[in-house]
C-alpha positions in Angstrom: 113.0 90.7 100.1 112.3 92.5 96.6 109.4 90.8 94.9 109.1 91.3 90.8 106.0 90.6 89.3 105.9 89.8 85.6 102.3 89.9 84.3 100.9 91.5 80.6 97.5 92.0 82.6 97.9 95.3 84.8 94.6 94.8 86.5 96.2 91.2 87.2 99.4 92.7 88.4 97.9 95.0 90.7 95.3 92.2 92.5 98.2 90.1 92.5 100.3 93.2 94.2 97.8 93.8 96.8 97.5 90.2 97.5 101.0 89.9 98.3 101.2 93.2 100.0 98.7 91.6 102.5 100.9 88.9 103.2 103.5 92.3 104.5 105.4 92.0 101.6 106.5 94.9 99.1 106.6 94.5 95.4 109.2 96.7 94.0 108.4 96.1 90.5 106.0 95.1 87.7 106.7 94.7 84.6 104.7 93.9 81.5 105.9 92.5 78.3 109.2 90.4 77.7 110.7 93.7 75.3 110.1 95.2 78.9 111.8 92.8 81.3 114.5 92.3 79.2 115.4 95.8 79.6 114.9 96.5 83.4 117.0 92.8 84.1 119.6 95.0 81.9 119.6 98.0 84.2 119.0 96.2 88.2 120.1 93.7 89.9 118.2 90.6 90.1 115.2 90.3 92.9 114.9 87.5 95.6 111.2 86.4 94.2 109.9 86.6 90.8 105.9 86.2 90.3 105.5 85.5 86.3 102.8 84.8 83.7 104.0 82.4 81.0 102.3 84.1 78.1 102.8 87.8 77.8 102.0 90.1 75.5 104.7 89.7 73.4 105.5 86.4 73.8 106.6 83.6 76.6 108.1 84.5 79.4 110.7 82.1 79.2 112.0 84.7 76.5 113.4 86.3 79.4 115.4 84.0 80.8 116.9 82.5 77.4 118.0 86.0 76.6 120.4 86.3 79.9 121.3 82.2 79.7 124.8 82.8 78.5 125.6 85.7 80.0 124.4 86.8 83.3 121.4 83.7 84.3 119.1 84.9 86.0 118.5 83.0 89.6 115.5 84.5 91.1 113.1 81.9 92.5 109.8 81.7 90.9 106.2 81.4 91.2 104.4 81.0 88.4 100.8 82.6 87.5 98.7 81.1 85.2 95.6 80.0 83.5 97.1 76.8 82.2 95.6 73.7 83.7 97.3 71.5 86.3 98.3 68.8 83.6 100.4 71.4 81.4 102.4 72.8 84.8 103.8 69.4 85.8 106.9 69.7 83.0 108.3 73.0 85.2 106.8 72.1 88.4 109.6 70.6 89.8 112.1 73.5 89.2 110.0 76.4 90.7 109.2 77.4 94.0 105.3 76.6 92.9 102.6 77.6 90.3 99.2 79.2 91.1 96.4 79.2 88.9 94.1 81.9 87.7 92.1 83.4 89.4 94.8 83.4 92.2 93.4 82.0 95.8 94.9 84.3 98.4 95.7 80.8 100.5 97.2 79.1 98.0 99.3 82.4 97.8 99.9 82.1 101.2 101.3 78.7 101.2 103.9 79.2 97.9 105.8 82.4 99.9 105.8 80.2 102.7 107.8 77.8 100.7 110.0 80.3 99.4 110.9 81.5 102.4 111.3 78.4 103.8 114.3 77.7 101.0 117.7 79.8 101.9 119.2 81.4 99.0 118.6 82.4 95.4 118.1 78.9 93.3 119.4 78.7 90.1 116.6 78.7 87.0 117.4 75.9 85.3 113.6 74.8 83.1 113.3 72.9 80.2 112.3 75.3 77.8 111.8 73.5 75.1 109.8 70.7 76.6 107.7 73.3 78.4 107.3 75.2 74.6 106.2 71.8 73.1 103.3 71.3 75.7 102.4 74.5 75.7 101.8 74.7 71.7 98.6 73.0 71.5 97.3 74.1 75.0 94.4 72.4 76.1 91.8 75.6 77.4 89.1 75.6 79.6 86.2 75.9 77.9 83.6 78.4 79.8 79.8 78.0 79.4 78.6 79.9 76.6 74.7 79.1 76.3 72.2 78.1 78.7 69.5 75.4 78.3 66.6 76.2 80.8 63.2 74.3 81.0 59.5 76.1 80.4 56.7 73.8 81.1 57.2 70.8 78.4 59.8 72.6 76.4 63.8 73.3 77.0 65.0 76.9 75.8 68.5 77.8 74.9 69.6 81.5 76.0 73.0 82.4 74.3 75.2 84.1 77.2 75.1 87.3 75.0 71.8 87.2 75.9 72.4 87.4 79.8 72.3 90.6 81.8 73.1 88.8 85.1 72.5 85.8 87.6 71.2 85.9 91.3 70.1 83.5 93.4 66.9 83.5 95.4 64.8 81.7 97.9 67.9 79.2 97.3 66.8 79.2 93.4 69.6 80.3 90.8 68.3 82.5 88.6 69.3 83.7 84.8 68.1 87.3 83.9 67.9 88.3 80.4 68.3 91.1 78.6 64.6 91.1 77.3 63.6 91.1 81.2 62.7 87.6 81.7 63.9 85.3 84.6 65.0 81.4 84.1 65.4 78.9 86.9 68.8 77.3 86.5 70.1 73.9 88.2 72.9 74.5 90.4 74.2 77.2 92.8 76.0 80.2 92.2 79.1 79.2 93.3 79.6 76.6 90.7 77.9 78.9 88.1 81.4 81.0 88.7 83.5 78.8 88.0 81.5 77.9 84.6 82.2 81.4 83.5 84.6 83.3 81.8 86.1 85.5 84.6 86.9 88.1 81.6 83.7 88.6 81.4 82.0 87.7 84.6 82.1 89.1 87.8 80.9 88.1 91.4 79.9 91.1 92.7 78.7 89.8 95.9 76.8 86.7 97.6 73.5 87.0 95.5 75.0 88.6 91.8 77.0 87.8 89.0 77.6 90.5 86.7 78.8 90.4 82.5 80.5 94.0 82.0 78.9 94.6 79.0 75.0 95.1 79.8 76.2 97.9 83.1 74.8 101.6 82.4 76.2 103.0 84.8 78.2 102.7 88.3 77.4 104.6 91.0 79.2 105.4 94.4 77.2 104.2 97.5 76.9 103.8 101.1 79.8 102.2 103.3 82.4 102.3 100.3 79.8 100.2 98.2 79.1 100.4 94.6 75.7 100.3 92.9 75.4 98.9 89.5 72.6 100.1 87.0 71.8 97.5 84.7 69.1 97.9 81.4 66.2 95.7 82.8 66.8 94.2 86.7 64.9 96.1 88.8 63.9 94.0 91.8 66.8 94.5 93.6 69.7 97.5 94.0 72.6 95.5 92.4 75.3 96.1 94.4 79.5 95.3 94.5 80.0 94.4 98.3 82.4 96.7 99.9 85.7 93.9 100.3 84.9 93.3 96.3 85.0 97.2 95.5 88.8 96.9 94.4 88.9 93.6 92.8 85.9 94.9 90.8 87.9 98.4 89.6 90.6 96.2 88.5 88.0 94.5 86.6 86.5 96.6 84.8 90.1 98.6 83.7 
């Protein structure tokens, strides 16, 4: 089966690779831009399975397929991969194989090749572009947290997320550590903390950490294919990316 992924974001297309390669597929291709795609449809034939992000660099990705409409269409099946919301998908839906939404669960992976596979044949593309343009004009984004408001005593203090060098959680607390070495009890676990963040600029570098790139000093190779992350002010703790997070956390950081 040759698998083409379509994604502006190489350290997307590459966790997205090795996601499917676990599955024992092979991605033959990825490609990064519509200028891009247009010219490799061009030059090869056309693959079984096409993963694609709706808004490259350079524009949608539906580009792509308009370009080739009256000549050669192109009949890949396709997932789509994207940060739109569930309520935006449902005009396109029906004509893929399935969508899966940023950050990609590796089950929810699972489960779209299993419906690919589970059609016979190449299906004809045939989406409403323009319907799916007009939704997708006005977008509606998920908005990410970006201040915290913590209680001291009698008094409620609001920490900008500039101002945060990471979270942890401990003794089954959730803490906010700031840049000027103070610690905040927060409500809630880490877990839905995540999902509050932007992933851009948040990482979850194991069970106990969440990490913004910005305040690291420095990364540092450690035991059992570990890394250790020197940040300006935490020092209760070695902050460290668990070993099965090591590659997702490379791709993160570029």
């Amino acid at each position: 089966m040759n698998i083409l992924i379509i994604e502006d974001e190489k350290p997307a297309a590459r966790l997205l690779q090795r996601k499917v390669e676990k599955l024992g597929f092979t991605v033959n291709q990825m490609l990064h831009s519509v200028e891009e795609a247009i010219v490799w449809f061009q030059a090869n034939a056309q693959p079984d399975l096409i993963f694609l992000d709706i808004q490259l660099s350079d524009g949608l990705s539906f580009e792509i397929f308009e370009h080739f409409d009256t000549t050669d269409p192109i009949k890949s099946a396709v997932i789509f991969t994207t940060a739109y919301d569930e309520y935006a998908l449902r005009a396109f839906k029906l004509n893929s194989i399935d969508y899966l939404l940023k950050p990609i669960d590796e089950e929810d992976l699972e489960v779209a090749v299993r419906k690919f596979k589970e059609r016979s044949g190449n299906q004809q593309i045939n989406l409403d572009f323009d319907a799916i343009k007009r939704m997708l004009v006005n977008p509606v984004e998920k908005e990410y947290k970006s201040r915290f408001s913590v209680k001291i005593g009698n008094q409620i203090k609001v920490i900008a997320i500039e101002e945060v060098e990471c979270f942890y959680s401990e003794n089954k607390g959730t803490y906010l550590h700031t840049l000027d070495n103070r610690d905040y009890l927060l409500e809630g676990t880490l877990e839905v903390l995540e999902s509050e963040l932007n992933p851009k600029d948040f990482f979850r570098i194991n069970r106990k950490f969440i990490i913004p790139l910005k305040p690291i000093r420095e990364i540092q190779m450690h035991s059992n294919s570990r890394l250790k992350l020197i940040l300006p002010t935490y020092k209760a703790d070695e902050v460290i990316v668990a070993r099965e997070r090591v590659n997702d956390f490379k791709d993160w950081i570029g």
